[in-house]
N, CA, C and O atoms as a printed pandas DataFrame, in Angstrom:
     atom_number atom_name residue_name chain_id  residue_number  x_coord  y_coord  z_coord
0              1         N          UNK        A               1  133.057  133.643   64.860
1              2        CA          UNK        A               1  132.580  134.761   65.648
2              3         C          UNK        A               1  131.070  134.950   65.518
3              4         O          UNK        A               1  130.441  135.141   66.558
4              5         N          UNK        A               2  130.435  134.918   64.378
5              6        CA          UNK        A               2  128.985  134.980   64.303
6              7         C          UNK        A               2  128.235  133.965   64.953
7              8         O          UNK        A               2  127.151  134.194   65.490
8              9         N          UNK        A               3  128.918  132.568   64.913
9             10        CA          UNK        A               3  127.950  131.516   65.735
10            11         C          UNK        A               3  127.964  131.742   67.104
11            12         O          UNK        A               3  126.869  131.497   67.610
12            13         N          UNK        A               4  129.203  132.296   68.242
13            14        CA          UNK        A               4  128.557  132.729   69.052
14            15         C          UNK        A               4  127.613  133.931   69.192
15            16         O          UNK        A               4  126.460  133.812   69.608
16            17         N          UNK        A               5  127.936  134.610   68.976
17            18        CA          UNK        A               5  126.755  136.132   68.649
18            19         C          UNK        A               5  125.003  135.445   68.397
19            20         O          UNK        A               5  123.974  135.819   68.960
20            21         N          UNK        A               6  125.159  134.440   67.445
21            22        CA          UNK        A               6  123.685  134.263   66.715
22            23         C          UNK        A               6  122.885  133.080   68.315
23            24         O          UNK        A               6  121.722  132.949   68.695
24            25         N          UNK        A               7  124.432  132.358   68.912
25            26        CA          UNK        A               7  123.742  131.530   70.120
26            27         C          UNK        A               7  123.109  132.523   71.627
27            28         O          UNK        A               7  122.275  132.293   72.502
28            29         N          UNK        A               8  124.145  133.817   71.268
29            30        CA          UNK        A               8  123.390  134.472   72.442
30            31         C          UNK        A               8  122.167  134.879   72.170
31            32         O          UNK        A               8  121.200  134.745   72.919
32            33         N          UNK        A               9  122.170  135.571   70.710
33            34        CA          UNK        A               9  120.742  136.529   70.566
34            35         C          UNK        A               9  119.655  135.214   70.834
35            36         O          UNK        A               9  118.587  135.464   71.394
36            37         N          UNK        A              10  119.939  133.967   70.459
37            38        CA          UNK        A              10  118.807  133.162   70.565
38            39         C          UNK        A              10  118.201  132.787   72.347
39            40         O          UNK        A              10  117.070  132.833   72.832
40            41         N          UNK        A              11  119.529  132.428   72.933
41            42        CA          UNK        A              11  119.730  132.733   74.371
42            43         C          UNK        A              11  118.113  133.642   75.065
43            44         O          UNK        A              11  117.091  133.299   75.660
44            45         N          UNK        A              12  118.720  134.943   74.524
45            46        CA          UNK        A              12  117.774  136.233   75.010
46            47         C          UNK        A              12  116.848  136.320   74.123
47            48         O          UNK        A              12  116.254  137.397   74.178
48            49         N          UNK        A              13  116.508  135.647   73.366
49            50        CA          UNK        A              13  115.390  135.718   72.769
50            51         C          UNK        A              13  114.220  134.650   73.352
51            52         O          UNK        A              13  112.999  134.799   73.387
52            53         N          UNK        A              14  114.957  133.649   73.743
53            54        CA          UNK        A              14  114.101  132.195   74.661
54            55         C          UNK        A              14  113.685  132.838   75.845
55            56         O          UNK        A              14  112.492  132.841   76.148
56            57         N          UNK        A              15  114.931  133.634   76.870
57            58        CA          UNK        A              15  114.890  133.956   77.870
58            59         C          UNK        A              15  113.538  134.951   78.112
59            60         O          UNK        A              15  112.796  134.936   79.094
60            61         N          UNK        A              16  113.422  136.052   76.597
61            62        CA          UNK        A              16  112.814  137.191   76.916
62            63         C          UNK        A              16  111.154  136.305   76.876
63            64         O          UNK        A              16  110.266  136.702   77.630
64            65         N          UNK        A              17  110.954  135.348   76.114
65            66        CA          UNK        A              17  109.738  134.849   75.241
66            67         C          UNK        A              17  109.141  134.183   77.194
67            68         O          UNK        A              17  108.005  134.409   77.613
68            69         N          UNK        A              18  110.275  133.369   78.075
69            70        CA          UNK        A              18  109.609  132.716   79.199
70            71         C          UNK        A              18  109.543  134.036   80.220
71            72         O          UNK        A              18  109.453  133.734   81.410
72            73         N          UNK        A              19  109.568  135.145   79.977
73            74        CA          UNK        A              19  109.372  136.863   80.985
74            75         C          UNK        A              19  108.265  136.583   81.344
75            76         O          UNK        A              19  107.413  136.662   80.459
76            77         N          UNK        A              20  107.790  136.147   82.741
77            78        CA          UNK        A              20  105.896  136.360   83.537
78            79         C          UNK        A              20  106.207  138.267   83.765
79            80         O          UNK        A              20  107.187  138.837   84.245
80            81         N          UNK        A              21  104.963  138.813   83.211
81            82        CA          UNK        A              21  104.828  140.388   83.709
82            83         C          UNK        A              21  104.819  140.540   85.009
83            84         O          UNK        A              21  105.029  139.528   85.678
84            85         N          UNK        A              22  104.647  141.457   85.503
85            86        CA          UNK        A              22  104.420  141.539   86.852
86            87         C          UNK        A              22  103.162  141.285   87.286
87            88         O          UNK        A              22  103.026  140.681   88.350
88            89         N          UNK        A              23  102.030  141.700   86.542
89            90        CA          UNK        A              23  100.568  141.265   87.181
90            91         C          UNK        A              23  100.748  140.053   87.035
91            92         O          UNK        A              23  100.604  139.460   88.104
92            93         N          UNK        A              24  101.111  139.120   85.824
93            94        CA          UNK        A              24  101.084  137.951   85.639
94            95         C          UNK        A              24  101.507  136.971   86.752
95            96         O          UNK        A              24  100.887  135.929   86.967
96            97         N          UNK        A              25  102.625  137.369   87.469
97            98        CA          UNK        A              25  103.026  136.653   88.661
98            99         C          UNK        A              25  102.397  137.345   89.838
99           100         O          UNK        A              25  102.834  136.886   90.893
100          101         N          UNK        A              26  101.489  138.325   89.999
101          102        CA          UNK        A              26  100.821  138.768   91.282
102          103         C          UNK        A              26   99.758  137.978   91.247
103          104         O          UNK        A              26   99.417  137.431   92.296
104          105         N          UNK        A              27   99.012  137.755   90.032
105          106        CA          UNK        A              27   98.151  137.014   89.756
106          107         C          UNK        A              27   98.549  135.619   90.195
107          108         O          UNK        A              27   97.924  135.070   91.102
108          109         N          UNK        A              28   99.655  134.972   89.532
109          110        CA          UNK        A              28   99.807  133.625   90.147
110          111         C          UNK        A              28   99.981  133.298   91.776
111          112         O          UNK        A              28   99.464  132.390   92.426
112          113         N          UNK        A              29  100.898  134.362   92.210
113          114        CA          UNK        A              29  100.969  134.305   93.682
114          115         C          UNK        A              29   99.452  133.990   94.421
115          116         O          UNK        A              29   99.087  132.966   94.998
116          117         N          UNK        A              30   98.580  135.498   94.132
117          118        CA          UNK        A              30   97.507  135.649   94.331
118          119         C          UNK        A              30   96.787  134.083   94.539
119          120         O          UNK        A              30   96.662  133.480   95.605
120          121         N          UNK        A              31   96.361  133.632   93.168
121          122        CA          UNK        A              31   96.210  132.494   93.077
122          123         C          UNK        A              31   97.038  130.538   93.810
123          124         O          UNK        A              31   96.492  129.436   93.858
124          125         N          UNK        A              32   98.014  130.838   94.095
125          126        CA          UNK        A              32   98.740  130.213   94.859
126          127         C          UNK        A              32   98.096  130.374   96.283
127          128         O          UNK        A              32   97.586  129.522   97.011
128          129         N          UNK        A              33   98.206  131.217   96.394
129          130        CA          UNK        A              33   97.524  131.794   98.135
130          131         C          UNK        A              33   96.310  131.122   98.534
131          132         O          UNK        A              33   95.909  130.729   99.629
132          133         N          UNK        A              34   95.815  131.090   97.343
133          134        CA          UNK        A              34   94.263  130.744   97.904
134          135         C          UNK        A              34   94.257  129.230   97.641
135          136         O          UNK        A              34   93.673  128.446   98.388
136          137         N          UNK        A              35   94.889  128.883   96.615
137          138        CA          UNK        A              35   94.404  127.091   96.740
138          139         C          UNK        A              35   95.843  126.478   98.061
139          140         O          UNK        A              35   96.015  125.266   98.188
140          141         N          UNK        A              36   96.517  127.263   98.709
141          142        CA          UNK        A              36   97.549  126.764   99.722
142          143         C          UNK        A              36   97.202  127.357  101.126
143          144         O          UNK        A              36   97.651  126.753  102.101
144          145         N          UNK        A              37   96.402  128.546  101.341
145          146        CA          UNK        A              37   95.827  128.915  102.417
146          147         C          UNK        A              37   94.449  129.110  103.143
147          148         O          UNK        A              37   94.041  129.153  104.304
148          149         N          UNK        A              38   93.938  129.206  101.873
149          150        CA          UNK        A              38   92.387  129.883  101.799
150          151         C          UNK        A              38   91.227  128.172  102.001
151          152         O          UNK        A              38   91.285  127.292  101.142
152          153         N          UNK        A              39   90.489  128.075  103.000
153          154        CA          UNK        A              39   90.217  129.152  103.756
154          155         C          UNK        A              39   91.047  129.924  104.960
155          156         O          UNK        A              39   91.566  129.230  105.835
156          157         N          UNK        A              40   91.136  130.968  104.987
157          158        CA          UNK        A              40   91.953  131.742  106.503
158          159         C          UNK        A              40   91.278  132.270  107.503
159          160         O          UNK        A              40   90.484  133.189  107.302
160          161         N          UNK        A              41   91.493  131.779  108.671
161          162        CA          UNK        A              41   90.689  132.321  109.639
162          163         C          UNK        A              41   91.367  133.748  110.417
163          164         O          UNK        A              41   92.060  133.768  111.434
164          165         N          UNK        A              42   91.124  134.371  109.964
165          166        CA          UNK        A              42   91.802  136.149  110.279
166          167         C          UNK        A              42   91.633  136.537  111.904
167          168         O          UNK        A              42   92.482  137.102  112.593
168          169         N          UNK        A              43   90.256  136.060  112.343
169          170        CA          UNK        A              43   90.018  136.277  113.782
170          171         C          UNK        A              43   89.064  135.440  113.753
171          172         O          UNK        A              43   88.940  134.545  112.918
172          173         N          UNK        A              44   88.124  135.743  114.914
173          174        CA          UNK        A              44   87.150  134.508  115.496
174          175         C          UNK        A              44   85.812  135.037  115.277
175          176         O          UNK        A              44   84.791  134.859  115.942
176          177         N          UNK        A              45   86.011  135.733  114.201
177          178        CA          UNK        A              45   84.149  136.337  113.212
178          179         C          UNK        A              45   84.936  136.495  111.853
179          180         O          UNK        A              45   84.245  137.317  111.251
180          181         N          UNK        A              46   86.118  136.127  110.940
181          182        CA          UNK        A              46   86.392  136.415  109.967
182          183         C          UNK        A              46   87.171  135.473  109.449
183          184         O          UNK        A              46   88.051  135.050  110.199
184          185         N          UNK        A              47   87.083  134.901  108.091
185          186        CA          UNK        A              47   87.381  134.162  107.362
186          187         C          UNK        A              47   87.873  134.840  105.982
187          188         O          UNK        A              47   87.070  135.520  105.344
188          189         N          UNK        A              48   88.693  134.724  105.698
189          190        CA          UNK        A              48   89.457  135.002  104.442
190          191         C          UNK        A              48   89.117  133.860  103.398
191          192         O          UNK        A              48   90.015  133.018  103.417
192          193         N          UNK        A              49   88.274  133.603  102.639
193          194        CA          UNK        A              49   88.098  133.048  101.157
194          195         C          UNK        A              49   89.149  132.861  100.342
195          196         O          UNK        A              49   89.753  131.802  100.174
196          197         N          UNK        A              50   89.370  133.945   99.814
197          198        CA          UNK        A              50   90.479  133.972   98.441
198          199         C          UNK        A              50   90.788  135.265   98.457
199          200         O          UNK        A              50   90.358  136.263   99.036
200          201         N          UNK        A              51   91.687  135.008   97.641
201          202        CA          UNK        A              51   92.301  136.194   96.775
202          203         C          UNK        A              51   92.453  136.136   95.395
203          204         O          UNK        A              51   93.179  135.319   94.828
204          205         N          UNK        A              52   91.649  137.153   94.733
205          206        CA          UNK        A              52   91.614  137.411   93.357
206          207         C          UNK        A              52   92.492  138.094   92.538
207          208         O          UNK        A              52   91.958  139.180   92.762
208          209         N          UNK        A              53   93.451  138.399   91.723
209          210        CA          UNK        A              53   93.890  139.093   91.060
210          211         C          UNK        A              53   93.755  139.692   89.950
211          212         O          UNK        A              53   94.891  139.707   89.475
212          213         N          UNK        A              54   92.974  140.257   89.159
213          214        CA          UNK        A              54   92.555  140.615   87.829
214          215         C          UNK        A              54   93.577  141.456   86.933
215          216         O          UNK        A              54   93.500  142.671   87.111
216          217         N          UNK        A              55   94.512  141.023   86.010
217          218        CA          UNK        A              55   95.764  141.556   85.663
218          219         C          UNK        A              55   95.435  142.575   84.926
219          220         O          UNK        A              55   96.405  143.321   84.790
220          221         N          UNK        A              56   94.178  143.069   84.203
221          222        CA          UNK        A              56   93.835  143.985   83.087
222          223         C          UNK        A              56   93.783  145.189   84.116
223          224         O          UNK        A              56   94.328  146.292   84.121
224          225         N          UNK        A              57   92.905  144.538   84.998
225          226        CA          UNK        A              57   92.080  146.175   85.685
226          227         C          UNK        A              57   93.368  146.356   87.135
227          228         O          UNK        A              57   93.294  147.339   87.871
228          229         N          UNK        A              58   94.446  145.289   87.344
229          230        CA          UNK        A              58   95.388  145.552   88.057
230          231         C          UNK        A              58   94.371  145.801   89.827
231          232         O          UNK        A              58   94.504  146.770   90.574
232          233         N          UNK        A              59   93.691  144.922   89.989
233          234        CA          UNK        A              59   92.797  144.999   90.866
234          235         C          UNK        A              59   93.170  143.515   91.767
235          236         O          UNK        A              59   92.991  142.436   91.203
236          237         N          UNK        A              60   93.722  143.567   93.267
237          238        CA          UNK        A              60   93.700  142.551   93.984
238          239         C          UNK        A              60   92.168  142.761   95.104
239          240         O          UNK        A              60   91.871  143.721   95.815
240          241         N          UNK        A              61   91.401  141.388   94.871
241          242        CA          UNK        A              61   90.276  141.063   95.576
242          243         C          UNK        A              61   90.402  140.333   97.126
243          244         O          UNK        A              61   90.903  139.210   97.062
244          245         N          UNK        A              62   90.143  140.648   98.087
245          246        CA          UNK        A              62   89.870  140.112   98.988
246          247         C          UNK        A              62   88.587  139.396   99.493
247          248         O          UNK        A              62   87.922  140.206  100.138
248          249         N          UNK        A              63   88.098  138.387   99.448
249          250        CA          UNK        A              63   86.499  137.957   99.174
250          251         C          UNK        A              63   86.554  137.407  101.191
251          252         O          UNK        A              63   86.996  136.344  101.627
252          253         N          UNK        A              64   86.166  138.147  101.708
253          254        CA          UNK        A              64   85.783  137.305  103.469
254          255         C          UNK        A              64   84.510  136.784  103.710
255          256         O          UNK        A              64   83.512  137.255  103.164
256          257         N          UNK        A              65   84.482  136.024  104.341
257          258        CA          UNK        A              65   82.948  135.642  105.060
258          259         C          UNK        A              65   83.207  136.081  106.404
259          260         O          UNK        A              65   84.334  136.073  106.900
260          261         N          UNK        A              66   81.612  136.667  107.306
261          262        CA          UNK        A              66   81.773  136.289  108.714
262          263         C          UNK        A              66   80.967  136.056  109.274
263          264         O          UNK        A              66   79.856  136.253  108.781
264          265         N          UNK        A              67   81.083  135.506  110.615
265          266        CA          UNK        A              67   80.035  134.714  111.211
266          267         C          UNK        A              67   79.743  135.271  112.383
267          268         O          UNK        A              67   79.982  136.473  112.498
268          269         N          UNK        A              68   79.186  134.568  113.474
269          270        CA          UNK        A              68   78.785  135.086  114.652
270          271         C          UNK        A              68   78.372  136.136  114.924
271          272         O          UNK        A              68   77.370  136.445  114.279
272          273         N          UNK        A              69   78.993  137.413  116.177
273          274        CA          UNK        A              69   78.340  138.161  116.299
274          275         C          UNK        A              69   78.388  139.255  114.848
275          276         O          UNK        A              69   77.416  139.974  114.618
276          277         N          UNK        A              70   79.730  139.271  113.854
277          278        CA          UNK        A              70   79.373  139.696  112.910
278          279         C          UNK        A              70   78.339  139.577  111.731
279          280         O          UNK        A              70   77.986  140.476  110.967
280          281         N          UNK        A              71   77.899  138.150  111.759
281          282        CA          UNK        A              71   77.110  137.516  110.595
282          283         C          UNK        A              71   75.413  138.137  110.916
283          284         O          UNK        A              71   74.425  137.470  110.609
284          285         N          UNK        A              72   75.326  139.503  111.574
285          286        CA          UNK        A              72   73.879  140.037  111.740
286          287         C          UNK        A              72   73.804  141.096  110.993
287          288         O          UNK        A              72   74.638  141.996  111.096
288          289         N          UNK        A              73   72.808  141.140  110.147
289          290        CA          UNK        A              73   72.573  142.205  109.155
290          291         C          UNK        A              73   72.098  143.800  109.892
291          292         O          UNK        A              73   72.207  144.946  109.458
292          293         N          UNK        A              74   71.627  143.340  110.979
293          294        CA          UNK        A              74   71.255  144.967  111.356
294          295         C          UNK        A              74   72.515  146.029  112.135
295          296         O          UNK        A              74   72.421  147.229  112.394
296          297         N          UNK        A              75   73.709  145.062  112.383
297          298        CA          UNK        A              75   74.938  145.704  112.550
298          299         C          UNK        A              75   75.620  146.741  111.916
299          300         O          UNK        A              75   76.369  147.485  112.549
300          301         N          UNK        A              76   75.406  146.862  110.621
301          302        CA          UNK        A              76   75.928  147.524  109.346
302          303         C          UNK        A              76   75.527  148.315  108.835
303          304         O          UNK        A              76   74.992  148.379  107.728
304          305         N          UNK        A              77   75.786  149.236  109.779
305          306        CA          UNK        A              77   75.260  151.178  109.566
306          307         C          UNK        A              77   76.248  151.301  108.844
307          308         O          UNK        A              77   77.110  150.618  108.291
308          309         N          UNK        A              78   75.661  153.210  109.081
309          310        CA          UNK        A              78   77.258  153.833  108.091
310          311         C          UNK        A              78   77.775  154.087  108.680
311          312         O          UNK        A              78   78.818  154.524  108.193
312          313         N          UNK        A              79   77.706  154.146  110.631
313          314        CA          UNK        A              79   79.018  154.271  111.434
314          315         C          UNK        A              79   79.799  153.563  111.205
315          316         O          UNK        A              79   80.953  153.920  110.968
316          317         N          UNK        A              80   79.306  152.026  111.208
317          318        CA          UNK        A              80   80.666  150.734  111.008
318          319         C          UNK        A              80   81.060  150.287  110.026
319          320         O          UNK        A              80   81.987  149.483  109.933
320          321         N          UNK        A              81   80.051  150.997  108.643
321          322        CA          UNK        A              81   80.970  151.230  107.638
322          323         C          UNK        A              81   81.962  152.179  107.241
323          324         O          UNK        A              81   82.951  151.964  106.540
324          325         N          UNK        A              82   81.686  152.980  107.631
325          326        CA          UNK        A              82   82.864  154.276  108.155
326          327         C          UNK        A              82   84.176  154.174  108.663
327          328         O          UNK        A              82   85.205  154.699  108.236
328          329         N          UNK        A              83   83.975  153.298  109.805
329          330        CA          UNK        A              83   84.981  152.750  110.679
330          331         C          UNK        A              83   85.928  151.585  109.903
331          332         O          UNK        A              83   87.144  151.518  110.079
332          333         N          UNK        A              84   85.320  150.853  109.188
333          334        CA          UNK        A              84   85.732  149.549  108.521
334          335         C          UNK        A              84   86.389  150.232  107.447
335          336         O          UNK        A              84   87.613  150.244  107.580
336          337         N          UNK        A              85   85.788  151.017  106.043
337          338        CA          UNK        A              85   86.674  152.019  105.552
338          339         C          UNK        A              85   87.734  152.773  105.595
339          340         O          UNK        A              85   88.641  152.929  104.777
340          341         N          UNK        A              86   87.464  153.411  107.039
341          342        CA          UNK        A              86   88.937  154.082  107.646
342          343         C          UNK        A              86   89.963  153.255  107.904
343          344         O          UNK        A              86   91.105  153.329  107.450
344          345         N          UNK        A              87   89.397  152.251  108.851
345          346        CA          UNK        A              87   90.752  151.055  109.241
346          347         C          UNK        A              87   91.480  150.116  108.127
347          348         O          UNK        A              87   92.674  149.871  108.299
348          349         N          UNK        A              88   90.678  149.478  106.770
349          350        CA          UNK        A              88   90.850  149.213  105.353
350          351         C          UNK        A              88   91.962  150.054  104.914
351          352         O          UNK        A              88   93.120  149.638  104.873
352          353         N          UNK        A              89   91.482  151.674  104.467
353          354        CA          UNK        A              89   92.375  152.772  103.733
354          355         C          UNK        A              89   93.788  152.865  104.530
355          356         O          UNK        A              89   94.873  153.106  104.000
356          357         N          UNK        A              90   93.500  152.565  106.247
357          358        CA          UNK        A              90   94.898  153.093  107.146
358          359         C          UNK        A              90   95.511  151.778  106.956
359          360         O          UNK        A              90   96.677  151.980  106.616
360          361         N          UNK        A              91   95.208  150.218  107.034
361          362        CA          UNK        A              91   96.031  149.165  106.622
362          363         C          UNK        A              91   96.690  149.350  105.513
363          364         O          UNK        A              91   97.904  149.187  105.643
364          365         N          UNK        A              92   96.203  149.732  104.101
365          366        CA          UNK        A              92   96.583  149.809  102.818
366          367         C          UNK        A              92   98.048  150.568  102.890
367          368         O          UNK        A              92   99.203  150.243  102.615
368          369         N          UNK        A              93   97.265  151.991  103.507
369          370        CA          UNK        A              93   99.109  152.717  103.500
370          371         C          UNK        A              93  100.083  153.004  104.107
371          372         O          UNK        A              93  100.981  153.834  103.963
372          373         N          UNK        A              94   99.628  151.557  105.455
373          374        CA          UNK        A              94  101.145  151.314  106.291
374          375         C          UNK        A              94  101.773  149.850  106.277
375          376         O          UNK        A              94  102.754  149.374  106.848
376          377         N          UNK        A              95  100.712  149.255  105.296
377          378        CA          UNK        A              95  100.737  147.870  105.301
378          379         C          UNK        A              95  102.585  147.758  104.131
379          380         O          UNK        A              95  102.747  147.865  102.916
380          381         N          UNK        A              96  103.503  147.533  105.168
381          382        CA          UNK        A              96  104.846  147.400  104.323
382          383         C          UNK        A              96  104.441  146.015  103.248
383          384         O          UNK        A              96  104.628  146.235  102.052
384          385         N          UNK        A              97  104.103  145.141  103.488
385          386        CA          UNK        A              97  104.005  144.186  102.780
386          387         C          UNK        A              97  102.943  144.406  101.832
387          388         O          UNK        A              97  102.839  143.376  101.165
388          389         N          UNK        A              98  101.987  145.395  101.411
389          390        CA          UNK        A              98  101.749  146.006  100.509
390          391         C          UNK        A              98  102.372  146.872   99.164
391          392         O          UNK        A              98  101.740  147.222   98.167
392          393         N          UNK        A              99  103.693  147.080   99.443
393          394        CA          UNK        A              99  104.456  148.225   98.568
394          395         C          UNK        A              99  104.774  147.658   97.363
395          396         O          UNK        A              99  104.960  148.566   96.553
396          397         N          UNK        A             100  104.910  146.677   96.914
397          398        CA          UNK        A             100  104.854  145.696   95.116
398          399         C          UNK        A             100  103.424  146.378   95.199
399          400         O          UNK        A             100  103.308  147.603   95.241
400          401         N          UNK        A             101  102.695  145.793   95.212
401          402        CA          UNK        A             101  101.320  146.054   94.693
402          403         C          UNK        A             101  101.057  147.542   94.888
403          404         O          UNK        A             101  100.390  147.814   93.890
404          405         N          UNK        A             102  101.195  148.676   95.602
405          406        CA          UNK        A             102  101.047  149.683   95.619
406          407         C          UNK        A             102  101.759  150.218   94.574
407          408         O          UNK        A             102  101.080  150.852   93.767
408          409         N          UNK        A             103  103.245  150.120   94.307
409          410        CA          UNK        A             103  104.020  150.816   93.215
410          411         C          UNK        A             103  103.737  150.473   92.133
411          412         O          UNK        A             103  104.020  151.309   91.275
412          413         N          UNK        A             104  102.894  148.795   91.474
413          414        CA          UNK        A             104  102.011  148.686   90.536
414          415         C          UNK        A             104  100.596  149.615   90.360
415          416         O          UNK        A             104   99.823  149.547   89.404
416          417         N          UNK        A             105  100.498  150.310   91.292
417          418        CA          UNK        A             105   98.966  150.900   90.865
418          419         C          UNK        A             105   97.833  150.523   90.721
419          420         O          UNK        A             105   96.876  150.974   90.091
420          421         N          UNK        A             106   98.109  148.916   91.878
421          422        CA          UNK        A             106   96.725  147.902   92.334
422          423         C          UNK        A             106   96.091  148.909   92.765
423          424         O          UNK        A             106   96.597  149.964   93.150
424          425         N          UNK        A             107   94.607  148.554   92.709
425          426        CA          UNK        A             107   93.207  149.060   93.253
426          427         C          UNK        A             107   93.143  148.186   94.122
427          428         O          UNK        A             107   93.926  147.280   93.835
428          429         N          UNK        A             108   92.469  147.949   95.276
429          430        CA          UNK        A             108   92.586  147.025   96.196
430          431         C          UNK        A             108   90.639  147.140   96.694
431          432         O          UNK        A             108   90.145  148.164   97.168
432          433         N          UNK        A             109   89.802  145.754   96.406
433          434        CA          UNK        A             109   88.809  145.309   96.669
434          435         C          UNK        A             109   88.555  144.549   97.960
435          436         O          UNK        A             109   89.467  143.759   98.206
436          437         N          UNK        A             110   87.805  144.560   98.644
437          438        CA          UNK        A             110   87.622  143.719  100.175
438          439         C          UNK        A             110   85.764  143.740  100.314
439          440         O          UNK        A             110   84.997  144.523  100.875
440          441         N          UNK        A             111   85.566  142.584   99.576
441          442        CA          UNK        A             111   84.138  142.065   99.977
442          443         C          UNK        A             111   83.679  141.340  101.486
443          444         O          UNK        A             111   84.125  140.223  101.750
444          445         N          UNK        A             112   82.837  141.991  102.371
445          446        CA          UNK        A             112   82.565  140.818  103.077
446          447         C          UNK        A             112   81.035  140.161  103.265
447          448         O          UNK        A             112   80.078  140.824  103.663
448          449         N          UNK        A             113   80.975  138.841  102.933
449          450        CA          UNK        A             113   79.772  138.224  102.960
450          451         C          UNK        A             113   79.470  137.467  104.189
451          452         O          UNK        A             113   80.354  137.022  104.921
452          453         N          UNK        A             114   77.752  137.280  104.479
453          454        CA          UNK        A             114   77.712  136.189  105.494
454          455         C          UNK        A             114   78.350  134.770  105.506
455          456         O          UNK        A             114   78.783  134.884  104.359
456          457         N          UNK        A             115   78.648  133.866  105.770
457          458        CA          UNK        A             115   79.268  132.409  105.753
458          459         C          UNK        A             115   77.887  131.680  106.279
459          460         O          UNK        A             115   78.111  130.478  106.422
460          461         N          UNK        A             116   76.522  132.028  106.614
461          462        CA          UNK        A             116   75.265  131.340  106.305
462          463         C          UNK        A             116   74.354  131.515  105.413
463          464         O          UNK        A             116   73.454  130.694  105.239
464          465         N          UNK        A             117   74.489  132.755  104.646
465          466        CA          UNK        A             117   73.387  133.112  103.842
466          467         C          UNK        A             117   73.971  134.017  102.723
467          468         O          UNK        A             117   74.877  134.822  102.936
468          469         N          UNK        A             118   73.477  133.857  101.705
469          470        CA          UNK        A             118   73.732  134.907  100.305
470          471         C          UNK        A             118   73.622  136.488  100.838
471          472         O          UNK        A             118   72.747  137.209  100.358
472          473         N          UNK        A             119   74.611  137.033  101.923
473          474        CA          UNK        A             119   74.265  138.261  102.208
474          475         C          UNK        A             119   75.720  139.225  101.945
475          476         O          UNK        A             119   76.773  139.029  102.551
476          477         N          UNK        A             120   75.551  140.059  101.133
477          478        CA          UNK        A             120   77.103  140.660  101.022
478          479         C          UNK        A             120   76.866  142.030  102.035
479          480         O          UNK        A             120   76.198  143.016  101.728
480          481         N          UNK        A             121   77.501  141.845  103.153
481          482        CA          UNK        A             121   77.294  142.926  103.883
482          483         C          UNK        A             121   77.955  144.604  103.567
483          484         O          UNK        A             121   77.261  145.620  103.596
484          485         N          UNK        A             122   79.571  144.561  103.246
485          486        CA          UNK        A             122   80.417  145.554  103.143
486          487         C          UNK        A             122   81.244  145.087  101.862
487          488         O          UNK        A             122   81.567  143.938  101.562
488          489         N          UNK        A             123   81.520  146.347  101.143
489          490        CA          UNK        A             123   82.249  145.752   99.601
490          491         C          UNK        A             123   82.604  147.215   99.858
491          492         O          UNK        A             123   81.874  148.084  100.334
492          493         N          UNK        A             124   84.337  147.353   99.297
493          494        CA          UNK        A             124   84.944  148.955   99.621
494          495         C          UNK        A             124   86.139  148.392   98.333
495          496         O          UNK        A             124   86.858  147.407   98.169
496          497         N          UNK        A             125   85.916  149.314   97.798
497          498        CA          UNK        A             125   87.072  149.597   96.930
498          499         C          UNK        A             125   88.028  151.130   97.087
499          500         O          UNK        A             125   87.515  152.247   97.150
500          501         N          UNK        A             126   89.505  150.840   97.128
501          502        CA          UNK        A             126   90.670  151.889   97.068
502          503         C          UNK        A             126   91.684  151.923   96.011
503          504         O          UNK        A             126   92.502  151.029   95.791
504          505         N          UNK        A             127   91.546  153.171   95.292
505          506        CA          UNK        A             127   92.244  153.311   93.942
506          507         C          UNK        A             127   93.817  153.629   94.764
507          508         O          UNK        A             127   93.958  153.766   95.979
508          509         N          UNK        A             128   94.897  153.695   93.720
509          510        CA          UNK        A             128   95.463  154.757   94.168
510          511         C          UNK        A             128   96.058  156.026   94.190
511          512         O          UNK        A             128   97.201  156.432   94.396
512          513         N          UNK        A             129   94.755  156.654   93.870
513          514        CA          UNK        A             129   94.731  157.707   94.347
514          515         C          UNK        A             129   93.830  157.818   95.655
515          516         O          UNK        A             129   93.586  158.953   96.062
516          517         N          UNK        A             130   93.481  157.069   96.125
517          518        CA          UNK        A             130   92.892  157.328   97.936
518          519         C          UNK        A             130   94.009  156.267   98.499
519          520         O          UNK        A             130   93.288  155.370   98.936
520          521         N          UNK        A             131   95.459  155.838   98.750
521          522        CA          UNK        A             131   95.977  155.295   99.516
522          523         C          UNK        A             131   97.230  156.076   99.216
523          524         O          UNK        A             131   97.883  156.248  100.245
524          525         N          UNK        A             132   97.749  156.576   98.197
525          526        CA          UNK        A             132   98.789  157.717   97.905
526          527         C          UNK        A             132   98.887  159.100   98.329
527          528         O          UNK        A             132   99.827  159.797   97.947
């Protein structure tokens, strides 16, 4: 009777030791994504880079480039950062395929840079407490 007992606890003890956390596998996904998709072309001025996952700070990164008529620096008031903010925050909290990462208490990052020049145009971060 004890040798089975001592084969299960070992069982669940192997089982518990190979457990990925949950950031740990958002992170890998994350990471999966980008060396199987990235680069992504989102529309026809936007490029999706990668996706970052940082498991400490529970923070998923969105890194874009864009080009054309977006890739002009004098475009990027605070009207159309305003606008880009609002539409960002309203994706976040209808985006169904967001809700794992929301019920984790991801912060959600979205950089966008030029794709000709070292220019980071818009960088917005949402805790959640601004998508809850």
């Amino acid at each position: 009777m004890k040798t089975p007992l001592a084969v299960l606890l070992l069982l669940l003890a192997l089982v518990s030791c190979n457990h990925e956390s949950k950031s740990d596998r958002i992170c890998r996904q994350a990471r999966n994504f980008t060396k199987n998709s990235c680069p992504k072309q989102m529309d026809e001025y936007t490029v999706l880079d990668s996706l970052v996952y940082d498991t400490e700070g529970r923070m998923m990164s969105y890194y874009y480039s864009v080009s054309g008529k977006l890739d002009v620096d004098s475009i990027y008031n605070s009207k159309l950062l305003s606008v880009f903010h609002a539409n960002l925050l309203d994706n976040i909290r209808q985006n169904i395929g967001l809700h794992e990462l929301k019920e984790h208490g991801t912060t959600f990052h979205y950089t966008y840079h030029s794709s000709t020049k070292a220019t980071e145009y818009m960088s917005f971060i949402f805790t959640p407490e601004d998508y809850n």
